[in-house]
Phi, psi and omega in degrees: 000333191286295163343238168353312167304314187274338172270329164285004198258329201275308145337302180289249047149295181300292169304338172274318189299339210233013221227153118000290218264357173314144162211165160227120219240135197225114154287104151226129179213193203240156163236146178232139164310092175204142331311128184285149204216149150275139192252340201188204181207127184264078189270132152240138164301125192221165180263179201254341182095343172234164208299294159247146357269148181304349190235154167230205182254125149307303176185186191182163193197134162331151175251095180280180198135154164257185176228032184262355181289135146149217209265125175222133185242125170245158155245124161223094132304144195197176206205122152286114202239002162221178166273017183234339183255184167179193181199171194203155140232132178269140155261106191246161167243105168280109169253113192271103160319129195290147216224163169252125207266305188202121187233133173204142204205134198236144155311310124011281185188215184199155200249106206215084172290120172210141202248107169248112182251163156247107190239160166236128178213167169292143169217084192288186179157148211242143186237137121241145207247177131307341163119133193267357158307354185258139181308291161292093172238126171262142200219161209216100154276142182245148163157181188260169172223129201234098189277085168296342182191142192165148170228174182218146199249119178229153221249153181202071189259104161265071192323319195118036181322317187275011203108187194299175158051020181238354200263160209182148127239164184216160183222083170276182165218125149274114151287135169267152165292128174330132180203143187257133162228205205224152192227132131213163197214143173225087186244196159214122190251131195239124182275132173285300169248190146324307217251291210272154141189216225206130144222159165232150179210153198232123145236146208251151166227145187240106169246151173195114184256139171275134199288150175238294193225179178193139181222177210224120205231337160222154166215175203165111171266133183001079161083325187282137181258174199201030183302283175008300184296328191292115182284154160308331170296328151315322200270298193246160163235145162203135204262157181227172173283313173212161182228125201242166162337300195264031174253139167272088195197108207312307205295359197240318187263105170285335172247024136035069208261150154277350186261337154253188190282168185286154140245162182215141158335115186309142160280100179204136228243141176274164182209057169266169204184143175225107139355102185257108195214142174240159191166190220227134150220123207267138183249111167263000000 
């Protein structure tokens, strides 16, 4: 698949350099969390009035959402190869806004999961223009979004909601499994000259990535850190399709290792988003 990404990209690339109708496009824009998912539970805690256990639930209410939200700068070359058709690949860079997974909050403290990703991705895709031959033209993009690389940071901050001596934080990275999502745009490009002009567009991305591994990069018991101490099985995951007798996994396996990664049930988190984006492109 990598083979195949890299001789089409190295094509189109080859065809914008040697074409007329070749351009290059310089992006930036915000993503909002749509189609919105539950991520979590927002609880708060009260005591209860007797020895046990001291706390109950006051209420609690969903945490809706994706982890597709934040800053995305893109580079896309493309070739008009009509004036109504054409092809592209965005080079995009995603910096992901940090998201709220899960909270619970106590007279005690507060319990607090929050998830951030950074990805580089392919965005390849098909143009149709209205004719680019027009000052004002408007246009419709199709295509994938191909997340080559990227991790996702997710946070465990525990004041000591349940009480003295229970507070803790932790820090993983997560890595995905190869994963394909759908791309579309709806824009309008206004030419200044020949060569420059301007456009904005709102676009959507439907992504859903499967977790591949997760490794555990800081830790900390009230305040003391303690990665050090963290056996590998603590430390790492690696996720799977199914977990049998023989996974290295405490709840299937008794026998168990402490010296590899846990595995655990495969994961898999959305990062859809619809885009609001402006920029600049140059026409050769």
């Amino acid at each position: 698949m990598k083979k195949i990404i890299f001789t089409a990209a190295t094509a189109i690339l080859s065809s914008v350099a040697m074409a007329q109708s070749g351009y290059v496009s310089l992006n930036l824009g915000y993503g909002l969390a749509s189609p919105g998912e539950k991520l979590g539970t927002d609880t708060e805690l009260v005591p209860t009035g007797v020895p046990a256990p001291p706390l109950k639930k006051n209420s609690e209410s969903n945490i809706y959402g994706t982890l597709g939200p934040g800053l995305n700068i893109g580079l896309t070359p493309g070739i008009m190869l009509t004036e109504h058709f054409g092809l592209e690949i965005g080079l995009n860079y995603f910096m992901g806004s940090e998201v709220d997974v899960n909270r619970v909050k106590s007279p005690l403290g507060e319990y607090n999961i929050t998830a951030q990703s950074t990805q580089f991705r392919l965005l390849p895709a098909i143009v149709l223009s209205t004719g680019t031959d027009k000052k004002i033209n408007g246009y419709m993009k199709a295509g994938l979004v191909i997340p080559a690389t990227g991790v996702t940071t997710t946070k465990y901050d525990d004041s000591g909601y349940a009480g003295p001596g229970t507070g803790f934080t932790a820090e993983y990275e997560t890595k995905g499994a190869f994963s394909l999502g759908f791309s579309g745009t709806l824009g309008a490009n206004v030419k200044m000259t020949d060569k420059f002009s301007i456009f904005g567009e709102l676009s959507g991305n439907h992504l859903r990535i499967n977790a591949k591994e997760r490794t555990m990069t800081a830790s900390s018991a009230n305040g003391t850190e303690n990665l050090g101490t963290k056996t590998t099985y603590q430390k790492e995951v690696v996720y799977k399709d199914e977990l049998t007798s023989s996974s290295n996994n405490a709840g299937y396996n008794a026998n168990f290792s402490q010296g590899s990664a846990q595995e655990e049930l495969r994961t898999r988190n959305n990062f859809g988003a619809i885009f609001i984006n402006i920029g600049v492109k140059y026409n050769f």
